[in-house]
C-alpha positions, 0 to 999 in steps of 0.5 A: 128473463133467462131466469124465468126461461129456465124456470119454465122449461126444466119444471115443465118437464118435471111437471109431465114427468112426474104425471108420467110416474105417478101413473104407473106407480104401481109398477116398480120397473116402468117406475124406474124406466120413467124415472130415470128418463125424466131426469136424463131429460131433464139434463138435456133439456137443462143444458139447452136452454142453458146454452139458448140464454147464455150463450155458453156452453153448460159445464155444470152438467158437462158429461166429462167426469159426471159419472165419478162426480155423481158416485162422490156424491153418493157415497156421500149422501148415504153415508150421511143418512146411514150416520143419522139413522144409525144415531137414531137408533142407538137411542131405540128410535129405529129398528129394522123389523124385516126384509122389505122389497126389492121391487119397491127398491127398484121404483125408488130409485125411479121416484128419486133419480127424477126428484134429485135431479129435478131439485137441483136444476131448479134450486142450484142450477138456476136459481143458485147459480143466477142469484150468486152472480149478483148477490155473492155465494153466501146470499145466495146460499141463505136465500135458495136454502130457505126458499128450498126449506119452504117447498117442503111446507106443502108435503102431506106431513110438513111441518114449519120445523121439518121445513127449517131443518131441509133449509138448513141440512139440505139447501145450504149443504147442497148450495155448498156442495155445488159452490165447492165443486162447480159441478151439478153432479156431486149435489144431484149424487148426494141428494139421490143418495140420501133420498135413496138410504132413506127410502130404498135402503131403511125405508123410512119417510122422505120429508113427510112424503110418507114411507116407501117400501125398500130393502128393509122394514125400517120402524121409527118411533120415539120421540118426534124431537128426536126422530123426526116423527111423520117428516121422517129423519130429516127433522131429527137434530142429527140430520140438522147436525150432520147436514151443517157440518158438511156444509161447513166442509163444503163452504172451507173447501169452497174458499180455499179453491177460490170458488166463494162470490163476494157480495157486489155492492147494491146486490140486495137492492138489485135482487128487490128490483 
């Protein structure tokens, strides 16, 4: 039941603000206002029903530390996509053919400020982190991770693959980036980085999204095997390839801090009830 409650509350608020955004998307600077006060909302509104449910206090979003956890987790996702495309390109399937826009920068960092955040209460705030208790991390991770990869199937250019390689590079990373840190905040930093490299930064596609207008005029072609042709970097093998090893790194540092779920006897017939 706190399950479905906190479902409800947190995409309510993403639902609104996200109508709110999509208004007036075509003004970098209120884009960026409403962008960045859902995800404060977001947050806010997480940590309360939270508290209401639980009857415990929310420290996965505690204020304390979130600013240097969220810049870890930053520096992290861009230098994750920045490896990506740099690999992309040093096989011709990217090139930089210009300046972009500071203004369309400026609403990126709206747009995804609001998606990271809203991803990560959703899939590890909630659904990760209740599923883990019963089911044991390495379950958790599997099932939130491809049910995080299969979101991405209703993207205007998704596809099954690209939906696979989210699972895979991204639910399962940030599950792990969470298991090992116990914190919200270094996955909500390492997603927006990457959403941000990839769209404010080489301006490319974001899962099929379409591409946004950043600081550079990023060009992609090539093979889509290798590219990720209309889904973006995200279907390329490297992304699968870097996003594995880090969830790999994340999942060591898990265990040797003692933060791994085991599996509770008769989790699966729990989760089928």
């Amino acid at each position: 039941m706190r399950l479905l409650k906190q479902l409800v509350a947190v995409a309510a608020v993403a639902f609104a603000g996200s109508m709110g955004v999509g208004a007036v998307q075509g003004n970098a600077l209120l884009t960026l206002i409403l962008g960045v006060a859902t995800a404060v909302l977001l947050v806010f509104v997480y940590a309360r029903v939270v508290r209401w449910s639980e009857r415990r206090a929310p420290v996965e979003v505690a204020a304390k530390g979130a600013a240097s956890a969220v810049g870890r987790g930053l520096l992290i996702g861009v230098g994750m996509f920045a490896a990506v495309i740099l690999n992309i390109a040093l096989i011709g399937g990217y090139r930089i053919d210009g300046a972009g826009s500071v203004a369309g920068a400026v609403g990126v960092l709206g747009l995804m400020a609001a998606a990271a955040v809203t991803e990560e209460l959703l899939f590890r705030g909630i659904l990760f982190r209740i599923v883990e208790e019963r089911a044991g991390t390495w379950l958790a991770l599997a099932l939130t991770g491809l049910l995080f990869g299969l979101s991405h199937l209703f993207n205007p250019h998704a596809s099954l693959w690209g939906a696979i390689a989210i699972a895979i590079e991204a639910g399962g990373m940030l599950a792990a980036a969470y298991a090992a840190t116990r914190t919200l905040w270094v996955p909500i930093g390492l997603h927006f980085g990457w959403n941000f490299a990839a769209a404010g930064i080489f301006g490319t596609e974001v899962s099929g999204n379409g591409a946004q207008e950043g600081l550079l005029h990023g060009v992609t072609s090539g093979p889509a095997l290798l590219t990720g042709g209309e889904f973006g970097p995200e279907a390329s093998p490297y992304a699968v390839l870097f996003g594995l090893l880090l969830a790999v790194a994340f999942m060591w540092l898990a265990r040797r801090r003692g933060n791994v779920v085991p599996l509770r006897r008769g989790a699966t017939a729990t989760l089928a009830q």
